[in-house]
C-alpha positions as CSV (number, residue, x, y, z in Angstrom):
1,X,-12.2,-8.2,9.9
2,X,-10.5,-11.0,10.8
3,X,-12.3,-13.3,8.1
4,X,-9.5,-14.6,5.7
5,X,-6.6,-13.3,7.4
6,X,-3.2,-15.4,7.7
7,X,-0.6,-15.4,10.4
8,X,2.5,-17.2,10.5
9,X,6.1,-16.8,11.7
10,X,8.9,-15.2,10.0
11,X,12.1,-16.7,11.5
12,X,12.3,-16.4,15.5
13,X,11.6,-12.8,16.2
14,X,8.8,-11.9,13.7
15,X,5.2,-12.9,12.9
16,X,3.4,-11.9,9.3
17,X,-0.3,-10.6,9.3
18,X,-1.7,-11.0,5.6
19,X,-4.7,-9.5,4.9
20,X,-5.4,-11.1,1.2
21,X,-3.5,-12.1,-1.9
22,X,-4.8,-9.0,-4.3
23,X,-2.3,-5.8,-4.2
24,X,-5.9,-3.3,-4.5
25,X,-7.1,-0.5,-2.0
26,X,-9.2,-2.4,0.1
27,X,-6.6,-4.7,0.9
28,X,-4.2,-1.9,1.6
29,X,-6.6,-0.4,3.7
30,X,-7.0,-3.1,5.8
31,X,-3.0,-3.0,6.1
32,X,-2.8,0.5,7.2
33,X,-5.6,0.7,9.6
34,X,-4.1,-2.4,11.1
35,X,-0.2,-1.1,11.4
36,X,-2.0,2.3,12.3
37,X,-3.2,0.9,15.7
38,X,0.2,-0.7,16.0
39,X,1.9,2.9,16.1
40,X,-0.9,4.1,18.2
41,X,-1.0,1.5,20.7
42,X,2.4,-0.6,20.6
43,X,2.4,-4.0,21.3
44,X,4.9,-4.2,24.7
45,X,8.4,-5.6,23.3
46,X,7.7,-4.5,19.8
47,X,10.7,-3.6,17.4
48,X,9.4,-3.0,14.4
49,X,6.5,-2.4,12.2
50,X,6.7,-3.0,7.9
51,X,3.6,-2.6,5.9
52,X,3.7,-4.0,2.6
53,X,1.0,-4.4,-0.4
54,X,-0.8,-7.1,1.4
55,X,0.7,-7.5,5.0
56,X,2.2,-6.4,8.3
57,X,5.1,-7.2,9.5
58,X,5.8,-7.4,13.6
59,X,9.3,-7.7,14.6
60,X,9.6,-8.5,18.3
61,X,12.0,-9.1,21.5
62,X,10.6,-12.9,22.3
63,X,11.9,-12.5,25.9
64,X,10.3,-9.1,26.6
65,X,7.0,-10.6,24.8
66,X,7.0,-13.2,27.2
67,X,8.4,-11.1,30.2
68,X,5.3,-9.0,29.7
69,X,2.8,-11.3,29.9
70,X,3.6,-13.6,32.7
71,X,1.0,-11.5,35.2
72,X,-1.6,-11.7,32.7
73,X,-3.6,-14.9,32.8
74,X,-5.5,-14.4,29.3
75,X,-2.1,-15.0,27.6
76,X,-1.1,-17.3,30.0
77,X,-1.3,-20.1,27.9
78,X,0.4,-19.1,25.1
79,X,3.4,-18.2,27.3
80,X,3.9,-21.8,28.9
81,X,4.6,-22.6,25.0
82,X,6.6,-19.6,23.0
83,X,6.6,-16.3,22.5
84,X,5.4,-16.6,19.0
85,X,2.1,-18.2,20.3
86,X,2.1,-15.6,23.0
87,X,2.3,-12.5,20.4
88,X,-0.2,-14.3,17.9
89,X,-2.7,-14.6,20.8
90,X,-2.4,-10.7,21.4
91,X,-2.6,-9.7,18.2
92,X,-5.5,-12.0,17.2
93,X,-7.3,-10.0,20.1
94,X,-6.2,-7.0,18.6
95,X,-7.7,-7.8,15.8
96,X,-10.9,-9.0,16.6
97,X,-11.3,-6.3,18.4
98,X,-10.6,-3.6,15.2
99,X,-13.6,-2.4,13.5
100,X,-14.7,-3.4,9.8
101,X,-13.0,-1.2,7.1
102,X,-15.0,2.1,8.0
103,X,-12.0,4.6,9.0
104,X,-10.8,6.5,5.8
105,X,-7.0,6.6,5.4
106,X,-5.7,10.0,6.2
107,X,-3.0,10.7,3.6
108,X,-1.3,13.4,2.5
109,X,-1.0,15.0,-0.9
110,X,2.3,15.5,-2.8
111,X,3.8,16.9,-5.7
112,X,6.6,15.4,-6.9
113,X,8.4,17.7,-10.1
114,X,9.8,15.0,-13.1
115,X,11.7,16.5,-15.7
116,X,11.0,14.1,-18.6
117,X,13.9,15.2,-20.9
118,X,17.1,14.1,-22.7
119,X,19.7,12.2,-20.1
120,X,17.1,11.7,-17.3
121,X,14.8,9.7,-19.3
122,X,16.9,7.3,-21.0
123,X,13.9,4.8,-21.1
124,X,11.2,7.0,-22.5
125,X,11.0,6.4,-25.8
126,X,11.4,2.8,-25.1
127,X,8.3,3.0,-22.8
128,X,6.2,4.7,-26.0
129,X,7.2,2.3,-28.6
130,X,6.3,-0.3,-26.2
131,X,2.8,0.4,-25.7
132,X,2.5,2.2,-29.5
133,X,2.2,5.6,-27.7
134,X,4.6,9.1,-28.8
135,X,6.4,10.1,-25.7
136,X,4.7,13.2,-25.0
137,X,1.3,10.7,-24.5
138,X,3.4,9.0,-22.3
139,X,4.8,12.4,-20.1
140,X,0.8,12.9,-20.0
141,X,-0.4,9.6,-19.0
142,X,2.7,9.3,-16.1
143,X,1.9,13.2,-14.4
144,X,-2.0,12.8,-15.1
145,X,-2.3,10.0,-12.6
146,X,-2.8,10.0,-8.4
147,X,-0.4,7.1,-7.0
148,X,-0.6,5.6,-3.9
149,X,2.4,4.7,-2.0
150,X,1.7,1.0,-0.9
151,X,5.6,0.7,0.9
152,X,9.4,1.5,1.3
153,X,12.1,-0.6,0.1
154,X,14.2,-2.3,-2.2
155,X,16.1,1.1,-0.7
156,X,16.0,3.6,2.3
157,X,13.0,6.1,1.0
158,X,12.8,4.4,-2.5
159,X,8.4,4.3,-2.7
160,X,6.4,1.5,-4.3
161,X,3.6,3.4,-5.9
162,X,0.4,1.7,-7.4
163,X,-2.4,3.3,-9.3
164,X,-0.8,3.9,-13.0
165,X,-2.2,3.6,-16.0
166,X,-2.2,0.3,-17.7
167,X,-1.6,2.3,-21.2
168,X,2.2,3.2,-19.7
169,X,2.9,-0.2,-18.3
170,X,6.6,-2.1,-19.5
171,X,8.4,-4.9,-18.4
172,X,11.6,-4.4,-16.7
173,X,14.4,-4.3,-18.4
174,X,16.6,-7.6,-19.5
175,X,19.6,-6.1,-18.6
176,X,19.9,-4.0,-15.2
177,X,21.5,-0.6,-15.2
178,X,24.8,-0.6,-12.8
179,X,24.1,2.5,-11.9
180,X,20.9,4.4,-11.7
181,X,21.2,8.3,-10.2
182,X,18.7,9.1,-7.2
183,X,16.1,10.7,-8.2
184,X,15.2,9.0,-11.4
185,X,11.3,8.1,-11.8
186,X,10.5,4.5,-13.4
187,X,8.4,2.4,-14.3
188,X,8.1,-1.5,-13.8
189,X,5.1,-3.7,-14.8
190,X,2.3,-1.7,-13.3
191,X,4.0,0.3,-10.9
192,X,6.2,3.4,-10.5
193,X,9.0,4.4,-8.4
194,X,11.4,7.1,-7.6
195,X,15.0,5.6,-6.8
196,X,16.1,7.4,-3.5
197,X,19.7,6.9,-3.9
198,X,22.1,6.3,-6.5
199,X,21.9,2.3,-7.4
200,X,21.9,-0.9,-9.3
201,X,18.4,-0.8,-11.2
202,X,16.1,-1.8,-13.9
203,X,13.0,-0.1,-13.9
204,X,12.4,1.7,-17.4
205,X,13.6,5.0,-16.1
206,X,10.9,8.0,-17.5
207,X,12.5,10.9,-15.8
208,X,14.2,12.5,-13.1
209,X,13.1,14.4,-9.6
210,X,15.5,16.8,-8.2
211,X,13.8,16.0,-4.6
212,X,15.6,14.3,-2.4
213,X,13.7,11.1,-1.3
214,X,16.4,10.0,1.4
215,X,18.1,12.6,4.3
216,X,19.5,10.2,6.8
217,X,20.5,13.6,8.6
218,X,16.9,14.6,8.8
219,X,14.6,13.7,12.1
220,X,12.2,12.2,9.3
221,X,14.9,10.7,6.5
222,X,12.4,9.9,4.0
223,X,10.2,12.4,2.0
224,X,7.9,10.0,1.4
225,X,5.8,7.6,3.2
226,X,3.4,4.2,2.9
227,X,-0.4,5.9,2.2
228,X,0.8,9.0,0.5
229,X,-0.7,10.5,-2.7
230,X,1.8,11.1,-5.1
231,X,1.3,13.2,-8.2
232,X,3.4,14.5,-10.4
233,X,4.1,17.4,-12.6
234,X,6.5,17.9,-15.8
235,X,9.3,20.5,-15.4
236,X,12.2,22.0,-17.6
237,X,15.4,20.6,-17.3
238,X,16.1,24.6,-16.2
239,X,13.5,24.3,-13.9
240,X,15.5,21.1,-12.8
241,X,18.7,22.8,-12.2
242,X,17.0,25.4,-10.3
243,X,14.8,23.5,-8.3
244,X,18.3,21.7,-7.4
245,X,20.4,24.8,-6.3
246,X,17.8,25.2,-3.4
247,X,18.8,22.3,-1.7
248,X,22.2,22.8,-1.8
């Protein structure tokens, strides 16, 4: 596993595992297996752990890093240096230590309701001229499909999701939207996303969820996480507005 794997610092308290250059499965297997033991069995003095397409990023305390390795001689090297080389040593042994990529991801399965009509899907039409389609292929193509959730960003909860169709893809748009409502579902290049709060924005924007992706009261804020399935499923804009009163 630890063939073709690249380490190197991120500013002063951070250090970035990448696993490959191609955003695919394998790769992203590699990256959840790895942040998975992370979680399971901290690193002593680590802050944070972000999974991305391809890598893993370890934000840590430098002095706790050291602090916790000055009775153990195996690091003892790297600690008479820095507390990056001390963390790079322990995770390399981490590493080397995983197994090859035989654990399957354990995911869950989620059904996200779009409703693909008038005002929430601005963009749609736009998306089936593009790629020569009628918009009701495109409605099919976009709830058809099973979508990964490679990571988290851009906003709290928003979900980078791979896995669509190549038949749906669209460029960006030239000119960002100032203001994109939470919920809306779009589409960027290759990939989908649901915005999980209202923002600047400029996916193509397909549709609109009435979920909410982002509950900073909630113990777990965000409906979604990195190695969910995602699929969705075409509702009424009644359906919408109903599906809306119940979380009110």
């Amino acid at each position: 596993m630890k063939n073709n794997i690249e380490f190197y610092p991120l500013g002063e308290k951070a250090i970035v595992v990448k696993f490959g250059s191609e955003v695919n499965e394998n790769t992203y297997e590699l990256v959840w297996n790895f942040s998975r033991s992370l979680e399971q069995n901290p690193i002593y003095g680590t802050i944070e752990i972000v999974p991305t397409f391809t890598t893993v990023t370890i934000y840590y305390d430098p002095l706790t890093v050291m602090k916790s390795t000055q009775s153990d001689h195996k690091y003892s090297n790297q600690y008479s240096q820095s507390a990056y080389k001390t963390i790079l040593a322990i995770i390399q042994n981490r590493i080397s230590k995983m197994k090859k990529t035989s654990t399957n991801i354990e995911y869950r399965s989620i059904k996200i309701p779009v409703c693909y009509e008038g005002e929430f899907a601005p963009d749609l039409e736009y998306v089936a001229k593009y790629n020569q389609l009628s918009t009701e292929e495109v409605i099919q193509i976009h709830s058809e499909g099973e979508y990964l959730v490679y990571m988290l960003g851009f906003a709290p909860g928003f979900p980078y999701m791979g896995g669509m169709s190549n038949k749906i893809a669209t460029p960006r748009r030239n000119e960002p939207r100032a203001l994109v409502s939470a919920g809306s579902v779009g589409i960027a290049g290759g990939q989908t996303g649901i915005y999980s709060l209202n923002s600047p924005g400029g996916w193509q924007i397909i549709g609109r969820t009435p979920l909410k992706l982002f509950q900073p009261e909630n113990e777990s804020p965000t409906l979604l996480q990195a190695g969910d399935r995602i699929q969705f499923y075409s509702i009424s804009t009644e359906e919408y507005t109903v599906f809306e009163e119940k979380q009110k």
